[in-house]
C-alpha positions in Angstrom: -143.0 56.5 73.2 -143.8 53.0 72.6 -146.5 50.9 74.4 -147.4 47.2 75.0 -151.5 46.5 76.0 -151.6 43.0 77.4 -154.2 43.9 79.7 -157.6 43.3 77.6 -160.3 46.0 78.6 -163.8 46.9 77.4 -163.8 50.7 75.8 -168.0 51.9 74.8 -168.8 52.4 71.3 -170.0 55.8 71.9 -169.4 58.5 74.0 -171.6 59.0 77.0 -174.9 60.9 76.1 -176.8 63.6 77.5 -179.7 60.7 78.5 -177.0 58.8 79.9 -175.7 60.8 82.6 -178.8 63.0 83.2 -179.6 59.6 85.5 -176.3 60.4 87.6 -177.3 64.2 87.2 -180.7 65.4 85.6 -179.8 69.0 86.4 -176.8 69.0 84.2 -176.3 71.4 81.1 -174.3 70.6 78.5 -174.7 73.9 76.9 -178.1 74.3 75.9 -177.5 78.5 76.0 -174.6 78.1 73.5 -177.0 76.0 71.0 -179.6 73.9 72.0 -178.9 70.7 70.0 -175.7 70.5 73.2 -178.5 69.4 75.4 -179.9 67.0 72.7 -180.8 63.7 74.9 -178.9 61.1 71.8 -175.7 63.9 71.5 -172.6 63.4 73.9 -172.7 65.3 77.0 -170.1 68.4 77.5 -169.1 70.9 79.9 -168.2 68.1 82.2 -165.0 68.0 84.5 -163.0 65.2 84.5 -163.8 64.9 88.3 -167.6 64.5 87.3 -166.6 62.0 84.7 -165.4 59.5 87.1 -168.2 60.0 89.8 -170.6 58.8 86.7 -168.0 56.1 86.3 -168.2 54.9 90.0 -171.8 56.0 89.9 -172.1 53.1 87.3 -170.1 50.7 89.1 -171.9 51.1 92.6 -175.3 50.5 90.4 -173.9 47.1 88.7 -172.6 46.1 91.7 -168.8 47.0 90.6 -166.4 47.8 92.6 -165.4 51.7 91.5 -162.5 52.9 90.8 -161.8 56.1 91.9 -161.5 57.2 95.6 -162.1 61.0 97.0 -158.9 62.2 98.3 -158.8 65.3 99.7 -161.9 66.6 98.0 -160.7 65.3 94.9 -161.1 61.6 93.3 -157.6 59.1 92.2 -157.4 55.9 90.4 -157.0 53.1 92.5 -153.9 51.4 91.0 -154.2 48.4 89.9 -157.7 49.5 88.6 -160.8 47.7 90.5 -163.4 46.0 87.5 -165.4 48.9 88.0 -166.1 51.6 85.1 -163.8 54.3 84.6 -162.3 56.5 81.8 -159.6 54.6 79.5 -155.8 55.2 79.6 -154.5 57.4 77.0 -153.0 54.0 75.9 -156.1 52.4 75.5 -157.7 55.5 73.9 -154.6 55.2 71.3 -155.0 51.8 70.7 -158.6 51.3 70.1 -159.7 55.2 68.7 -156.9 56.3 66.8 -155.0 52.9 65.6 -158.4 51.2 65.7 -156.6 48.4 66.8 -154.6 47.9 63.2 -150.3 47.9 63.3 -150.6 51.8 61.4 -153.0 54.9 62.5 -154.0 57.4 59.3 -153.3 61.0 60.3 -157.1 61.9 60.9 -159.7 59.8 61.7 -161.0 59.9 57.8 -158.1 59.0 56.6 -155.0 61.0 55.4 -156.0 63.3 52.9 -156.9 66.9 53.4 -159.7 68.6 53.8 -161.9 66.0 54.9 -164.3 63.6 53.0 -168.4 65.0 53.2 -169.2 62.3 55.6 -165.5 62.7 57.9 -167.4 63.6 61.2 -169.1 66.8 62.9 -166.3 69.8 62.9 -166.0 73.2 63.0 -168.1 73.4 59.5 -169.6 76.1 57.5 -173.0 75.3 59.6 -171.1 76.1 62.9 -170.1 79.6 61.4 -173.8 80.6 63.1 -171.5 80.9 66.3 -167.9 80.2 65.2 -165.9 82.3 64.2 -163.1 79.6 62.8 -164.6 77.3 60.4 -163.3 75.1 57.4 -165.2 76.4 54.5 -165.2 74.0 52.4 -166.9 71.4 54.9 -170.5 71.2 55.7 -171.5 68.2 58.7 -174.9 69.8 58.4 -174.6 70.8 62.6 -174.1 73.8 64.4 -172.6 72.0 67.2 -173.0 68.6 68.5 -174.9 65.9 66.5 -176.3 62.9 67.9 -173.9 59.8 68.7 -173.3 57.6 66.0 -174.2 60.1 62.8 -171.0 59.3 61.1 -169.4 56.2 60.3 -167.2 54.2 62.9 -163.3 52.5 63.0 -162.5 49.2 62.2 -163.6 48.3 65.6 -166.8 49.5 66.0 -166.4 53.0 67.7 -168.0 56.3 66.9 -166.8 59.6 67.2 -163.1 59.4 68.1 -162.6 62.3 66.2 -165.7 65.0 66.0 -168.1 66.0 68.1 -166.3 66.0 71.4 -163.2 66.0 72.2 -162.6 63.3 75.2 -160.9 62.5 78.9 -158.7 60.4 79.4 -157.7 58.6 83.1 -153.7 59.9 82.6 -152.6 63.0 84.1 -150.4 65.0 81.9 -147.2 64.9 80.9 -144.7 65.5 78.2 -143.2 61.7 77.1 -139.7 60.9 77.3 -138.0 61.3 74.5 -135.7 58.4 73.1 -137.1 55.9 74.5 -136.9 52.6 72.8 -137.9 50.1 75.3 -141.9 49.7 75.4 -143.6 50.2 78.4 -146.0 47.8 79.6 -149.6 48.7 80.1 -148.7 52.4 80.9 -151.1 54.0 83.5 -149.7 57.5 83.0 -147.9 59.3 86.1 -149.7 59.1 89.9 -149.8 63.1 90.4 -150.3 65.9 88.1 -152.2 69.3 87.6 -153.5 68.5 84.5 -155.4 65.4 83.0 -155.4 64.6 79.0 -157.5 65.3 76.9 -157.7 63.4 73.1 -159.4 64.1 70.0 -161.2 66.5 68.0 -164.8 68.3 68.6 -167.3 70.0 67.1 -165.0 73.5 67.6 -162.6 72.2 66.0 -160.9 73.4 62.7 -157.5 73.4 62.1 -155.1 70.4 60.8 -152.9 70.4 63.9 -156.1 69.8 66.0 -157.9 67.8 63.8 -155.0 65.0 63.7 -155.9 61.9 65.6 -152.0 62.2 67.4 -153.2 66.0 69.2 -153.1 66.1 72.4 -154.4 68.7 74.5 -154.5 69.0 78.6 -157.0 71.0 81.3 -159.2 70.7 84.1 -161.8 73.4 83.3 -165.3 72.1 81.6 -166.0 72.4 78.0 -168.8 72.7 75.4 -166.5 70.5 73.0 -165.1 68.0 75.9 -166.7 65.1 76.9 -166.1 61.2 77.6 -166.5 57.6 76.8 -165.8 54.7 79.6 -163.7 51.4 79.6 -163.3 49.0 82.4 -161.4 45.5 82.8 -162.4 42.7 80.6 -161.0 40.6 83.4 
């Protein structure tokens, strides 16, 4: 489906940490009782909903004096359309742009590159390390971590950002849905659809093995918490 941004936005560097939102909510776990590195203060925090994701978004935004973004409806939190300046989590747009086209015309089919398997320094996956507790590994990769490692081990995209593909695997703001196919005409600054069941979820983690899931185009959709799912934030640069 093709896309137009004309909208510029601010997207972190890193995903959110284990220090980071332990100052929304110091009794969260990431997954320390898996493997402790999880609950490593410098490694992203997992086993997060999305709904928790965007009360540390508006959490953030009441704290810089933002106005947030999401609203509790019905026991549950919503975008406010069009989005407030606050912090929240970027469209699967944005994501697309800036993690897996890195803002270039052309995105490589992983987030090393396009040759398989992956280079020694691709990013933390399912490696022979992890084999201490999975069960699907690739073989002939060692990252040198059992599960998460801490933001920033492995190199960034042309624009600065770590971890896009490894370590966790990220919400998005969209609910999801299955694009129209054959569409030609780009849509402009896409929000995704106003209802759903499901929200997307983009990238790879540390769980992760396989080619399919390991290619920067996967998609995947939930609302359960994971050890391998995490976040980063975005807001409006304007």
């Amino acid at each position: 489906m093709p896309v137009t941004l004309t909208a510029p936005f601010y997207i972190s560097t890193h995903e959110v940490t284990n220090k980071e939102f332990a100052t929304f909510e110091p009794s969260h776990d990431s997954g320390a009782v898996v493997h402790p590195s999880l609950a490593g203060d410098t490694n992203p925090v997992a086993n997060v909903t999305w709904q928790e994701a965007v009360e540390y978004c508006n959490f953030l935004s009441t704290r810089e004096g933002l106005k947030p973004v999401y609203e509790e409806r019905f026991g549950e939190y919503e975008a406010i359309r069009p989005f407030p300046n606050g912090y929240r989590l970027p469209t699967e747009a944005e994501w697309t742009w800036a993690v897996r086209f890195g803002a270039s015309s052309t995105a490589t089919k992983f987030s090393w590159g396009d040759q398989w398997p992956p280079r020694r320094d691709a990013g933390n996956y399912a490696d022979r390390t992890s084999g201490e507790i999975l069960t699907s590994i690739m073989l002939g990769y060692d990252d040198g971590f059992v599960s998460t490692a801490p933001g920033g081990t492995y190199p960034a995209n042309a624009l600065g950002l770590y971890d896009g593909g490894g370590n966790v695997a990220e919400w998005v703001n969209d609910f999801y849905t299955v694009p129209t196919p054959g569409i030609t005409t780009p849509i402009i600054n896409p929000l995704g659809p106003e209802r759903g069941t499901n929200y997307v979820i983009r990238g790879s983690g540390w769980k992760h093995s396989g080619i399919t899931e390991l290619r920067m185009s996967y998609r995947d959709y939930g609302i359960e918490p994971r050890a391998d799912l995490g976040f980063r934030i975005a807001r409006n640069a304007e």
